[in-house]
LUMKE-484986 format. One line per field, with one value per atom (N, C-alpha, C): residue in three letters; residue number from 0; y negated, z negated, x negated; atom name. Coordinates in steps of 0.001 Angstrom, whole numbers, plus 500000, padded with zeros to 6 digits. Example, Ala and Ser with C-alpha at 12.3 -4.5 7.8 and 13.67 -1.06 7.14 Angstrom:
residues 2
resn (ALA:ALA:ALA:SER:SER:SER)
resi (0:0:0:1:1:1)
y (505690:504500:503300:502250:501060:499970)
z (492200:492200:492200:492920:492860:492130)
x (486810:487700:486800:487150:486330:487100)
name (N:CA:C:N:CA:C)
END
This chain:
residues 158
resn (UNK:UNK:UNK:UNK:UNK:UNK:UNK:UNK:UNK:UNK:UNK:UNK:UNK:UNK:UNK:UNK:UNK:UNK:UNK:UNK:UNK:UNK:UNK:UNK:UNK:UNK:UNK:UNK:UNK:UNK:UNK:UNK:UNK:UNK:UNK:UNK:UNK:UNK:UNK:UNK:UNK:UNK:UNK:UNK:UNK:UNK:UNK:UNK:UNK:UNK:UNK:UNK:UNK:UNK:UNK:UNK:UNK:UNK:UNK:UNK:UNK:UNK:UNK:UNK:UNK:UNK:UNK:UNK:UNK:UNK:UNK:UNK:UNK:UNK:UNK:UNK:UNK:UNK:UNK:UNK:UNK:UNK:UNK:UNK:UNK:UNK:UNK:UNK:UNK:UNK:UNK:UNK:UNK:UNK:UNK:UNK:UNK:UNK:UNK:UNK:UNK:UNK:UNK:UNK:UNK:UNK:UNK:UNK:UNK:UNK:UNK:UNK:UNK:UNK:UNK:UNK:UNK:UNK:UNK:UNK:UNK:UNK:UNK:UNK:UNK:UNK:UNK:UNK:UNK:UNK:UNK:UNK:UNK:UNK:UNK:UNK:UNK:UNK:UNK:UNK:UNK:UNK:UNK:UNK:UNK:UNK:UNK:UNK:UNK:UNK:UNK:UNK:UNK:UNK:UNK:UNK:UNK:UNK:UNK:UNK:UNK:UNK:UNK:UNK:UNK:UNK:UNK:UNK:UNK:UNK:UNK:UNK:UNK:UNK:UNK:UNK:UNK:UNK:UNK:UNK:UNK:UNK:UNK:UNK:UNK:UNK:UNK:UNK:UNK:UNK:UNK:UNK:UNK:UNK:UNK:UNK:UNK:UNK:UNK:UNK:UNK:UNK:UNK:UNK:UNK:UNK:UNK:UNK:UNK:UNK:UNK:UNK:UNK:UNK:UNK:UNK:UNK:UNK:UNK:UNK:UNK:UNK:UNK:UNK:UNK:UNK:UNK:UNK:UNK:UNK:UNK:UNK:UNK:UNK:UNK:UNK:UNK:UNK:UNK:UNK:UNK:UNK:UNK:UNK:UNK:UNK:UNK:UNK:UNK:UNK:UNK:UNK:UNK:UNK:UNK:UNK:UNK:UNK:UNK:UNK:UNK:UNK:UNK:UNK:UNK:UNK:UNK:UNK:UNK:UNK:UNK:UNK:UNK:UNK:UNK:UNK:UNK:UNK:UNK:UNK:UNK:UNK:UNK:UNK:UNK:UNK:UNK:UNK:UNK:UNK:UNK:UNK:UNK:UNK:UNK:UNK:UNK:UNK:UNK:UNK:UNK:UNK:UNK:UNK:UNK:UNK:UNK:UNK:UNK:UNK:UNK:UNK:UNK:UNK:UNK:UNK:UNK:UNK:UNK:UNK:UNK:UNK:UNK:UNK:UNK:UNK:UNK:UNK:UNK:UNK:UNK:UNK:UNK:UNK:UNK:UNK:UNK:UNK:UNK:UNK:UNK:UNK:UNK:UNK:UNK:UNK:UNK:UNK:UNK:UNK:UNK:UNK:UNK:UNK:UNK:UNK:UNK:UNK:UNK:UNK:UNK:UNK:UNK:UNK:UNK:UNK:UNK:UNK:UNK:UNK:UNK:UNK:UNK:UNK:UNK:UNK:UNK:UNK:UNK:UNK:UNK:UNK:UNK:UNK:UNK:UNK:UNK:UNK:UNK:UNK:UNK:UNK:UNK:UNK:UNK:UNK:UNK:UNK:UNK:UNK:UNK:UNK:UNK:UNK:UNK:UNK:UNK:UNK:UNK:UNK:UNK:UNK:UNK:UNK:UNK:UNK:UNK:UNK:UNK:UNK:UNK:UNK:UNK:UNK:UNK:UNK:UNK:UNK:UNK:UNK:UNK:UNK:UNK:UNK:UNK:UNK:UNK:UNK:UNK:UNK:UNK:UNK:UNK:UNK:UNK:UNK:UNK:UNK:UNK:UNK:UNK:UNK:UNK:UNK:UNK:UNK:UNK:UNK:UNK:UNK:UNK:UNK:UNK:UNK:UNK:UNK:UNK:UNK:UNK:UNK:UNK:UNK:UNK:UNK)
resi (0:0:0:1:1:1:2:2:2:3:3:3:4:4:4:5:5:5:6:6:6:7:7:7:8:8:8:9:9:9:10:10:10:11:11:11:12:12:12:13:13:13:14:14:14:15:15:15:16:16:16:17:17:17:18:18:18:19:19:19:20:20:20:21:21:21:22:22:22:23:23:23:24:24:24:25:25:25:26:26:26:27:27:27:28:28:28:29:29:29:30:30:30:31:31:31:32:32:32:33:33:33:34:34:34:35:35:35:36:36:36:37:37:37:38:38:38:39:39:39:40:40:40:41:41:41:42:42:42:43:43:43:44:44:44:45:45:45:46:46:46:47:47:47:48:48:48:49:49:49:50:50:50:51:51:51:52:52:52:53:53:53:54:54:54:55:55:55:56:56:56:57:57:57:58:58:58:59:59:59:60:60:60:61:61:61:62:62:62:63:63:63:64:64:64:65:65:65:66:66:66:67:67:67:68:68:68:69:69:69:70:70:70:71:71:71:72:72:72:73:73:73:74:74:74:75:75:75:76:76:76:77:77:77:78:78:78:79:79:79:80:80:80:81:81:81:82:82:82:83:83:83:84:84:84:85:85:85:86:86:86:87:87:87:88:88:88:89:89:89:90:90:90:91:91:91:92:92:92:93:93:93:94:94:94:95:95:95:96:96:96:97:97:97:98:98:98:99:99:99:100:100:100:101:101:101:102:102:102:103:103:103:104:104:104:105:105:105:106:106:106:107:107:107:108:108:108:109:109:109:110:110:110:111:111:111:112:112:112:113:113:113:114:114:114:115:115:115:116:116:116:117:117:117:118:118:118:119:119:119:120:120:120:121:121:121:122:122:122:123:123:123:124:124:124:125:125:125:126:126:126:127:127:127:128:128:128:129:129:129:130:130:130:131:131:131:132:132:132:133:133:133:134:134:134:135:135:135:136:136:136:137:137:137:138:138:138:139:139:139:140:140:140:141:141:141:142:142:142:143:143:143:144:144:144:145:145:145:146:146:146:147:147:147:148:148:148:149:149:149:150:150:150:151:151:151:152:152:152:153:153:153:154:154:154:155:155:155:156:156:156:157:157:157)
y (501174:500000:498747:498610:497699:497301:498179:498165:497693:497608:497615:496386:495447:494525:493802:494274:493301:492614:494529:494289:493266:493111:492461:490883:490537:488876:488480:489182:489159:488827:489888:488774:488214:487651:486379:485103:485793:483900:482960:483224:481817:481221:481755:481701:481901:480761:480566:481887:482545:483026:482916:482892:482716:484292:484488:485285:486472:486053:487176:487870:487122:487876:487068:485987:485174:484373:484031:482921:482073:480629:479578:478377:478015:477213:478256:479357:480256:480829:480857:480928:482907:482818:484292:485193:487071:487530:487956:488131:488553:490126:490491:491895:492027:493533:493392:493167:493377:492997:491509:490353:489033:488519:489237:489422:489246:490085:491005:489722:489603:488321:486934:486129:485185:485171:486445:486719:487223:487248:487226:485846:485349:483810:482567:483491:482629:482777:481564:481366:482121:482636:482811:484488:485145:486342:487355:486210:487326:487567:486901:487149:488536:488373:489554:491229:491166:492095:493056:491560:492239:492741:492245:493015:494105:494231:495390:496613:495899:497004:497369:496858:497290:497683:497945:498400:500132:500152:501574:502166:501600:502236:502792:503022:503657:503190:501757:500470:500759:501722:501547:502301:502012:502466:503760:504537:506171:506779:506208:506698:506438:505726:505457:506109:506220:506595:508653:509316:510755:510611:510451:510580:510153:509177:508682:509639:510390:511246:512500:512572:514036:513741:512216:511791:512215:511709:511445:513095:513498:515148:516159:516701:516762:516528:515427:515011:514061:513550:512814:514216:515160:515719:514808:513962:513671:514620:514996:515883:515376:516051:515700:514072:514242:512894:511605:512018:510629:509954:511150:510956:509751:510520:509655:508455:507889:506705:505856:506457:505349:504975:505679:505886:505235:504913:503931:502836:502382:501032:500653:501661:500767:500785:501334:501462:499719:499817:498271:497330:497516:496527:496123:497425:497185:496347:496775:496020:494368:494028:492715:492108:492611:492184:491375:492920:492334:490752:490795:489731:488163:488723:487489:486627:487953:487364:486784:487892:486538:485933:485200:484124:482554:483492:482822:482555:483406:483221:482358:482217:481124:480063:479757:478355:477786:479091:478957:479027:480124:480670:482227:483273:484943:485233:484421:485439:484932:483830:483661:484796:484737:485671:487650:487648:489015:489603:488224:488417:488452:488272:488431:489457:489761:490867:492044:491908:493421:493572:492033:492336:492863:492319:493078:494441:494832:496336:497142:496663:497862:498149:497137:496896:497548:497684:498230:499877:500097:501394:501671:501677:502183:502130:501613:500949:502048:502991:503900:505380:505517:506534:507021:505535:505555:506233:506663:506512:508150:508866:509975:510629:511951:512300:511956:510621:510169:508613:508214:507222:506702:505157:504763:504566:505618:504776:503909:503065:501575:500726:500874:500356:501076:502188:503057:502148:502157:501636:500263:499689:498216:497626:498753:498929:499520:500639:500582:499895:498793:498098:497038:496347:495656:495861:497536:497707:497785:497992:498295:497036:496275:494755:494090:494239:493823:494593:495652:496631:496743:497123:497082:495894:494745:493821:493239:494191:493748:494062:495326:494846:494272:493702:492816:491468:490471:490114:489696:491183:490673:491482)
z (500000:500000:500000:499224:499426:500265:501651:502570:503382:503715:504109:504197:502847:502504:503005:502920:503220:504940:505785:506764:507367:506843:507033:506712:505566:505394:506479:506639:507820:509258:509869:510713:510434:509532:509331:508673:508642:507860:508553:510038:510434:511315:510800:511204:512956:513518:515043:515544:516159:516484:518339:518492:519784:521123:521806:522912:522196:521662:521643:519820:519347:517924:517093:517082:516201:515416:514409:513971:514329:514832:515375:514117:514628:513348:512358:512398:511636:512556:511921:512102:512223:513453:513628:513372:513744:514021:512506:512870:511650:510869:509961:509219:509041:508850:507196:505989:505789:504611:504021:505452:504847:505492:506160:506443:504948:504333:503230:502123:501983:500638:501143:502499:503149:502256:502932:502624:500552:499935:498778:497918:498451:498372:498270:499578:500000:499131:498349:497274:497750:499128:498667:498625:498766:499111:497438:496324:495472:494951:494970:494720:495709:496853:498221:497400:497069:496584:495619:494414:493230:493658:494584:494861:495297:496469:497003:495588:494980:493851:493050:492919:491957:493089:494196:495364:494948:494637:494311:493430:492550:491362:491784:492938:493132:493845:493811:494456:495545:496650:498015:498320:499607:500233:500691:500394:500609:499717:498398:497274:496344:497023:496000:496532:498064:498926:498705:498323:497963:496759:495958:494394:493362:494151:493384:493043:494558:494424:493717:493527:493202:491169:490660:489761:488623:490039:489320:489332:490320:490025:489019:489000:488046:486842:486771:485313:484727:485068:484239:484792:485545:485609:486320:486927:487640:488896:488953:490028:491246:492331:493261:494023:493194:494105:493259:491971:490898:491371:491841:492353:493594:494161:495641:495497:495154:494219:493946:492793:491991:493269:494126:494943:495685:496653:497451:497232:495819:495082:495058:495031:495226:496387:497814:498844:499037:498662:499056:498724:497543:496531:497499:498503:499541:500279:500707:502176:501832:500653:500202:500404:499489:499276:500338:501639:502815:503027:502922:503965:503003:501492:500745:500219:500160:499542:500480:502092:503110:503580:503430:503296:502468:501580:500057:500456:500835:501103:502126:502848:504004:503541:502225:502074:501299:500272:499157:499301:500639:500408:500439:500950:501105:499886:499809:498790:497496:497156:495673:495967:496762:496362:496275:497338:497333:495617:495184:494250:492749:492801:491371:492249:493416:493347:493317:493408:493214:491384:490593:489670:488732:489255:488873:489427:490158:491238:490005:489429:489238:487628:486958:485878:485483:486904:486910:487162:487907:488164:486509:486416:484908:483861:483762:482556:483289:484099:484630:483430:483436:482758:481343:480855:479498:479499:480762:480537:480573:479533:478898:479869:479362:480194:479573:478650:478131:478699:479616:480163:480692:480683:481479:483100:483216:485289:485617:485130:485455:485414:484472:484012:484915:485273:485943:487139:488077:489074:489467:488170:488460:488314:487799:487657:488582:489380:491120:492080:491999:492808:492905:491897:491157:492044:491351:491912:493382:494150:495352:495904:495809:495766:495718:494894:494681:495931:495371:496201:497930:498093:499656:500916:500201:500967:500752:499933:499858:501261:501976:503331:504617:504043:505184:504673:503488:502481:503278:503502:503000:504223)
x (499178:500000:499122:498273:496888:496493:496030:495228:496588:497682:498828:499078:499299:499211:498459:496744:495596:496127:496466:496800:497809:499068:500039:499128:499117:498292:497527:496789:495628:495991:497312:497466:498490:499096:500049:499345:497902:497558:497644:497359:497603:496596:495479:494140:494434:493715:493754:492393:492342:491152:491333:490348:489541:489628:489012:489530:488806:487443:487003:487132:488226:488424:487829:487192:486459:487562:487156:488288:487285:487787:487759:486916:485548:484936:484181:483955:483489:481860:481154:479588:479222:479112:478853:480180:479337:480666:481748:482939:483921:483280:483384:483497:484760:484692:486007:485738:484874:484064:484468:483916:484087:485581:486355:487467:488606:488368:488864:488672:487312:486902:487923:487547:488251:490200:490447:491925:492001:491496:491428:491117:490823:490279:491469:492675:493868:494378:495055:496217:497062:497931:499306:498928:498021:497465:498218:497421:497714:498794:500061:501503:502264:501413:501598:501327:500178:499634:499852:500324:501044:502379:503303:504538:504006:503337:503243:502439:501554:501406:502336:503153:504599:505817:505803:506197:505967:504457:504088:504737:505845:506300:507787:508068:509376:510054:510470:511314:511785:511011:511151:512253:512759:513885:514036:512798:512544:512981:512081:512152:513759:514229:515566:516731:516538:517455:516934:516520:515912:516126:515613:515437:516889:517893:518397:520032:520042:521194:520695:519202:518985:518751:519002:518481:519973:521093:522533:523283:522479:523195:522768:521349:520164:519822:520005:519021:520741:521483:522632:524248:523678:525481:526677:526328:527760:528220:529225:530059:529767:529901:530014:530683:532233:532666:532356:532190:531428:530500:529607:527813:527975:529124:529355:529933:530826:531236:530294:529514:528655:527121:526772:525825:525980:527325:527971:527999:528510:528092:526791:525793:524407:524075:524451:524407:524720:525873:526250:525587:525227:524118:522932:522365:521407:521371:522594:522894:523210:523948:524489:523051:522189:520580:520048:519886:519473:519884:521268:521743:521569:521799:521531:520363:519635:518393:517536:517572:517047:517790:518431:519069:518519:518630:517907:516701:515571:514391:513952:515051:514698:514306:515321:515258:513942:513893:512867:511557:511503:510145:510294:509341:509967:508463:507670:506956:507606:508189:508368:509726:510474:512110:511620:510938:509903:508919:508428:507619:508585:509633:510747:511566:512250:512280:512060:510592:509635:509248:509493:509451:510995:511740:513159:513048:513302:513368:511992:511336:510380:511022:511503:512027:512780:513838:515584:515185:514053:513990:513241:512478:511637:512787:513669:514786:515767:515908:516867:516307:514841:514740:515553:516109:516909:518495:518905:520071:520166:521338:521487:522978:523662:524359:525924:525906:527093:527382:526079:525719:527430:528028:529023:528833:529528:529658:529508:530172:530422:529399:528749:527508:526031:526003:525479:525696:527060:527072:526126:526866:525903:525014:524176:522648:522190:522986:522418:522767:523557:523522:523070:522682:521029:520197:519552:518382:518388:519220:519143:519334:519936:520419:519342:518273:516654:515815:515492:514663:514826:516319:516320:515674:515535:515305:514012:512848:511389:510644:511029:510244:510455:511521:511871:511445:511306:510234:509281:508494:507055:506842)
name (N:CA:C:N:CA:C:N:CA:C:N:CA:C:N:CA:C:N:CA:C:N:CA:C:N:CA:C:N:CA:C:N:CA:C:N:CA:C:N:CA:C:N:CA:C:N:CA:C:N:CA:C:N:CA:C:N:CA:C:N:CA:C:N:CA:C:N:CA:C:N:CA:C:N:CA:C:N:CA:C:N:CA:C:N:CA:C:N:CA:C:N:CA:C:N:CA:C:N:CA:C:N:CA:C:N:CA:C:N:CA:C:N:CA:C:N:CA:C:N:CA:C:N:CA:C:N:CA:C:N:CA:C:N:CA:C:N:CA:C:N:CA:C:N:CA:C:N:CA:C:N:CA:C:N:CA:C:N:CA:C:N:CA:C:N:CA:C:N:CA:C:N:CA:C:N:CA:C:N:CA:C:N:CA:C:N:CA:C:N:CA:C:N:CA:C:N:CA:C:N:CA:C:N:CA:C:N:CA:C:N:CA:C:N:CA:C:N:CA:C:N:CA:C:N:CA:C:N:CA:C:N:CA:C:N:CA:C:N:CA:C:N:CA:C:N:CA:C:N:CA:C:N:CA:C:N:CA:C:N:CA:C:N:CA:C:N:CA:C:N:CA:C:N:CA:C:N:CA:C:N:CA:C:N:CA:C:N:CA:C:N:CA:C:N:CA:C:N:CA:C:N:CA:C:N:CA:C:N:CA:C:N:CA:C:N:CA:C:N:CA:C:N:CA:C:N:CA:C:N:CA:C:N:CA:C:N:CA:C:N:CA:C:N:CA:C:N:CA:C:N:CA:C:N:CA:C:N:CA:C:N:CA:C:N:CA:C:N:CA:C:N:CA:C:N:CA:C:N:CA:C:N:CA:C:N:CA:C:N:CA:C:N:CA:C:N:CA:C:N:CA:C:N:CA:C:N:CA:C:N:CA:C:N:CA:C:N:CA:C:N:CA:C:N:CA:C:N:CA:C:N:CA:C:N:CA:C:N:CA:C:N:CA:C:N:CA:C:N:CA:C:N:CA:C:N:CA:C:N:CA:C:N:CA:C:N:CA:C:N:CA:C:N:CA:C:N:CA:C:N:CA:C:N:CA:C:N:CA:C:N:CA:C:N:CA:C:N:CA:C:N:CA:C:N:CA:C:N:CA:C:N:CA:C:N:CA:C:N:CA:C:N:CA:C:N:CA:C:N:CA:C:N:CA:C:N:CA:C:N:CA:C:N:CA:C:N:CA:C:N:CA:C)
END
């Protein structure tokens, strides 16, 4: 996710480069090496990074979309059409996300809305391990549609 990251910054900084790959005003040829330091150097670099390192903790749209029906059947006992119910509600929570938060981000900025929602999304997922098999639905529901509401719309973000 790191190297991912580095990748993505790198070519979105901005940096004009030249025909033959040079950045433009820069003395001899590029590394990755001084590639890598350059882009570590950039203020908006390390807010990027830390999402994407707390990205690693579950958040993603693989991991929630696999794990989360096998979390509510498994480990809390909801039935079949409960599971489907409360699962749908965070389904939606996703999709709302998408459309609101970039939205939101247009106006604000995508790393500050990216960088609190990767810190909510990692929060909401770790704070899921608490819940027992007397847990309320309701409350269940709207804690997945939170997280998904958060989470679904970090790589489109960043």
């Amino acid at each position: 996710m790191f190297i991912v990251g580095l990748t993505v910054i790198w070519y979105l900084s901005g940096e004009k480069r030249s025909r033959g790959g040079m950045v433009e005003g820069s003395i001899g040829g590029t590394s990755l090496k001084n590639d890598i330091m350059i882009l570590l150097k950039t203020e908006s670099v390390t807010p990027i990074l830390a999402a994407q390192a707390l990205l690693s903790g579950g958040i993603d749209i693989g991991t929630l979309t696999t794990y989360i029906p096998i979390f509510l059947a498994d480990f809390l006992g909801i039935d079949t059409y409960e599971r489907g119910m409360v699962y749908a509600v965070g389904l939606l929570g996703g999709v709302a996300g998408l459309v609101l938060l970039g939205k939101y981000a247009g106006r604000i900025g995508y790393i500050r809305v990216s960088v609190v929602s990767a810190l909510v999304s990692s929060f909401l997922v770790y704070l899921s391990a608490f819940y027992t098999v007397e847990a309320n639905r309701m409350l269940l529901a709207l804690h997945l549609f939170t997280m998904m509401f958060m989470s679904f719309s970090l790589p489109t973000l960043l």
